[in-house]
N, C-alpha and C positions, 0 to 999 in steps of 0.2 A: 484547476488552479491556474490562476495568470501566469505568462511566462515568468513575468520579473518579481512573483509572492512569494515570499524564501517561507512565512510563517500566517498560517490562516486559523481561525478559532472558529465552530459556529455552535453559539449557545452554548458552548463551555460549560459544565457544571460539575461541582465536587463535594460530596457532602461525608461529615462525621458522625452518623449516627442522626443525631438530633440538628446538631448545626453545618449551615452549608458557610461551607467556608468559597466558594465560587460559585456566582449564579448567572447563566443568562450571557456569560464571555463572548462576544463578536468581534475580532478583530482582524487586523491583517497588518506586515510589516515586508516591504517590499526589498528586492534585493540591494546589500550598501547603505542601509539605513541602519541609525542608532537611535532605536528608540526603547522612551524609557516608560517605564511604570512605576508608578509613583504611590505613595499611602502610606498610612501609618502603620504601626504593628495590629498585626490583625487581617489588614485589609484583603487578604487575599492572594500578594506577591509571590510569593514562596508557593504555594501551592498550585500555581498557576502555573512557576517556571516548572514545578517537578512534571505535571503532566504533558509541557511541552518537549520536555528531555524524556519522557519515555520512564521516567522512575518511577510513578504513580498514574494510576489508568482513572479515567472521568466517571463518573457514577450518570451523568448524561451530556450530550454535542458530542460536537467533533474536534482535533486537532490534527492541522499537517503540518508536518516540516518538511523540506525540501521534496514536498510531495505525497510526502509515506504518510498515514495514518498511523499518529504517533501510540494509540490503543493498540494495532497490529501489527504492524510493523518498522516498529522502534529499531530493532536491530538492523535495518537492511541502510540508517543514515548515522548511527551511533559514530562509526569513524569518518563522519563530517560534521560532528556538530561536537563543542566544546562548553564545559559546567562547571561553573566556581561556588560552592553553594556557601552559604553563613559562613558554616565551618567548614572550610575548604580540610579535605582526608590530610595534611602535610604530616608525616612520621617525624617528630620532635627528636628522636635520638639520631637518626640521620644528617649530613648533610647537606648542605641547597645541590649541592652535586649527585649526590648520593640522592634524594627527592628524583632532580630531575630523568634519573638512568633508572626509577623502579617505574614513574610512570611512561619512559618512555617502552620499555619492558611490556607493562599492562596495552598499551598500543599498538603494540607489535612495531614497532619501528624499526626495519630493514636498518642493520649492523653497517652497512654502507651508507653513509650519510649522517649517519647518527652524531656522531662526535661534533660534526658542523653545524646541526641545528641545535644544538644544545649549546654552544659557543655562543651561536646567536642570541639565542634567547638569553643565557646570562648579558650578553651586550645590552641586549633589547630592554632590559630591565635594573641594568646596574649594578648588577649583582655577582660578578668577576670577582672581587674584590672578596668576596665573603663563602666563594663556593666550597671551600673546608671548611666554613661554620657549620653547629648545628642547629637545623630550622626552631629547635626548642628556643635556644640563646636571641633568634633574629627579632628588630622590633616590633612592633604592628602593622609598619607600614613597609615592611621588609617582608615578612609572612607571604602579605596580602600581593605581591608583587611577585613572589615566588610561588601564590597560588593560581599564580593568572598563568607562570610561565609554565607549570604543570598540565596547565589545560589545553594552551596553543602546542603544545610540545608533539601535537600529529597535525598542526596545519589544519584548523575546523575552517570551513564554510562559514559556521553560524555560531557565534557564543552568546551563551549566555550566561549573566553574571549576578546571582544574588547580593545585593547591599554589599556589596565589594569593598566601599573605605569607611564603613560603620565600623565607631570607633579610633579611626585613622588620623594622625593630627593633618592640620591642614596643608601641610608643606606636602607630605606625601601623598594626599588628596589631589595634588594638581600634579602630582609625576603619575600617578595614577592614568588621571585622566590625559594627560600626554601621551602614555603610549596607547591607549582606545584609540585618540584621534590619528594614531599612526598606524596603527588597522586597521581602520576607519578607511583610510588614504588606501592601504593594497586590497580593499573590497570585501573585508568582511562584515557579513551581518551582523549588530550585535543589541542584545535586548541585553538592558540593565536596569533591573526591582532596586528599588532604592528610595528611603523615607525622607531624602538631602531634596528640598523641593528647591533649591539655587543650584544643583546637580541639574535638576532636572532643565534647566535652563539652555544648559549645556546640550541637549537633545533635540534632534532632525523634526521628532513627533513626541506624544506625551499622551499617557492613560493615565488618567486620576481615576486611584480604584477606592470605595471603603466601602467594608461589610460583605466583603466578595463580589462588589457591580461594579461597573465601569461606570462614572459620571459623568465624562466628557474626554475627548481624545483629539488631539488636532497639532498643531506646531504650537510652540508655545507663545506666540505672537496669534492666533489663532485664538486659543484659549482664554487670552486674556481680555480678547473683543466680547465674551461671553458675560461677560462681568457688567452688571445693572447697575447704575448710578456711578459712585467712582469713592477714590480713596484720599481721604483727608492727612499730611502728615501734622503733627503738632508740634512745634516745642515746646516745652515747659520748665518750669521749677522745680518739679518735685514727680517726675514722671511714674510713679508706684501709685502714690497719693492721686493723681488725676487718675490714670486705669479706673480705683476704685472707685470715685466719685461718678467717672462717665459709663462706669458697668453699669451703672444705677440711673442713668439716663438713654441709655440705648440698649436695644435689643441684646441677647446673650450672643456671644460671638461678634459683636461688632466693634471692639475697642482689644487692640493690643500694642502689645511693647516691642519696638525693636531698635533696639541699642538701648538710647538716651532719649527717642521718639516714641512717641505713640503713633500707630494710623489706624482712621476710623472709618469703618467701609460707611457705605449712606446712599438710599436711592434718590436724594437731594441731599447733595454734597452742600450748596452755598446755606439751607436752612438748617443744614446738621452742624456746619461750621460755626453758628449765631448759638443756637443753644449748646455746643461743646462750649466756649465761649461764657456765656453767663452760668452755667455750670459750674466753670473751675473760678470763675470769679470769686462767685458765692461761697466755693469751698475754700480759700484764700491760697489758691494755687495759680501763680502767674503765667500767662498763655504769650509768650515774647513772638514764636512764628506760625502761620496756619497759610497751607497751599497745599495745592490739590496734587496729587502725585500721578505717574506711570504705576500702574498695578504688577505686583509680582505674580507668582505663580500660587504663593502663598496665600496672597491678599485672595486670590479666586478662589483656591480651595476653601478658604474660611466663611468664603461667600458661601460657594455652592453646599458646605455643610449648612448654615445658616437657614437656608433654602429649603 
C-alpha cells in the first residue's frame, strides 16, 4: 500500500445468495481526502462501507484500511477508524450526554481526558445547549450530529459515514457538512455513501456506483468531462406538460425536470434543441428559453445510466 492510501479495494465483491450486491470494487482514497460514493438505493453503498469497517467480510477481493486487511485483521485498526451507519445505534432513553459517556465507555477512553473531549465535541457540533435532552426528543438533524459525535468521540484516523443527512432538512444539511469540512481541515480521512448527488459536489473525488459497479470515479469536474454531447436547459410554460411530450421524442432518460426547468441531455445539443423546439410547439407548450448549460453530477449520472 502507498505511503499516503489510508483505503484500497481490489475487485471488491459481495454477494447474497443469488444477488451480488458488490462486483468487481477497485478503488483507493488517499490520506485527507473526502471522498464520496454516490447511487441510489440499491447501488451498493452500504455494503461496501460495512466491509470496509470490518462488520461484514467479502465473498471475493481485497480491502485495506490503514493497511490491515479489513477480512483479517479488522480489529488490529478498529480504534482508528470511525462508522456512522443509516441508523446510527443512539439509545433514545438516554441523553446527548448520557450517548456520549456510553460510547465513550465502549472506546475505552482513558477517564483522564474524557470530560474535555466530550465538551468538545458537544462544542464541535452545537449541541451544549441540549446535553440533558433525551436523544429520543432531538430533531433529525440533531440525531444525526449527535451520531457523528459518538463516532469521533475516540479521535478516528478515518471515518466513514453512511447517508449521514438522508432525510435531514437543509439547514442542518449544511451544519452537517460544516463540520466534515472542519475534519477535513485536522486531517481526517472521510468516505461518505450518500444518494445527495449535489452532496456529492461537495467531494475532493467521486464513485458513481449502481448495481454494485463502479461506473466512473474522478473529481467531480473530472466526471463531468466524461459526459458526451452536452445538456440543454429549457424554459417553458407548462414544464410537466413538455417532460411528457419530449419523453416521446427522445431517448428514455434524456428529458427531466428540475425546479421549473427541464434539461435535455443530447449528443447534438444544437439539433436536439430544433426538434425540442418544434416538439413543444406542436404540443401548444411555449418554449420562452433554450441554452446549453454546465452539466451537473446528475446530468452524468442520468447519462451514463442511459448508456
Amino acid at each position: 500500500m502507498a505511503e499516503q492510501e489510508v483505503i484500497r479495494t481490489e475487485r471488491l465483491r459481495k454477494s447474497f445468495g443469488s444477488l451480488t450486491a458488490v462486483e468487481g470494487l477497485t478503488l483507493s482514497v488517499p490520506r485527507g481526502e473526502l471522498f464520496g460514493l454516490v447511487g441510489s438505493d440499491g447501488a451498493g453503498k452500504s455494503t461496501t462501507l460495512r466491509m470496509l469497517t470490518g462488520i461484514m467480510d467479502p465473498t471475493g477481493g481485497e480491502a485495506f484500511v490503514l493497511g490491515s486487511d479489513m477480512a483479517r485483521e479488522a480489529d488490529a485498526v478498529r480504534g482508528r477508524i470511525g462508522y456512522m451507519s443509516q441508523r446510527f445505534g443512539l439509545y433514545p432513553d438516554l441523553t446527548v450526554l448520557e450517548n456520549l459517556l456510553f460510547y465513550a465507555d465502549i472506546q475505552m477512553i482513558p477517564r483522564r481526558g474524557r470530560a474535555a473531549r466530550i465538551e468538545e465535541l458537544l462544542d464541535f457540533g452545537k449541541l451544549g445547549p441540549f446535553r440533558d435532552r433525551a436523544a429520543g426528543k432531538l430533531s433529525g438533524g440533531m440525531k444525526q450530529k449527535l451520531g457523528l459525535a459518538c463516532a469521533l468521540v475516540h479521535k478516528p484516523q478515518v471515518l466513514f459515514l453512511d447517508e449521514p443527512t438522508n432525510g435531514v432538512d437543509p439547514v442542518s444539511r449544511r451544519d452537517f457538512w460544516r463540520i466534515l469540512y472542519g475534519l477535513l481541515a485536522e486531517g481526517v480521512t472521510i468516505v461518505v455513501a450518500t444518494a445527495y448527488l449535489d452532496e456529492a459536489e461537495r467531494c475532493g473525488r467521486v464513485g458513481l456506483m449502481h448495481r454494485g459497479k463502479l461506473l466512473a470515479c474522478d473529481t467531480p469536474k473530472g466526471l463531468k468531462s466524461l459526459m458526451k454531447g452536452g445538456v440543454l436547459e429549457l424554459t417553458v410554460s407548462d414544464p410537466r406538460r413538455a417532460v411528457r411530450l419530449l419523453a416521446g421524442e427522445f431517448p428514455t432518460g434524456s428529458v427531466a425536470l428540475f425546479g421549473e426547468r427541464l434539461h435535455l441531455y443530447a449528443p447534438q445539443p444544437d439539433e436536439a434543441g430544433r426538434k425540442a423546439a418544434s416538439a413543444l410547439g406542436a404540443g401548444g407548450v411555449q418554449l420562452t428559453l433554450v441554452r446549453q448549460v454546465e452539466p451537473t453530477l446528475e446530468d452524468l449520472f442520468v447519462s451514463l445510466l442511459r448508456g
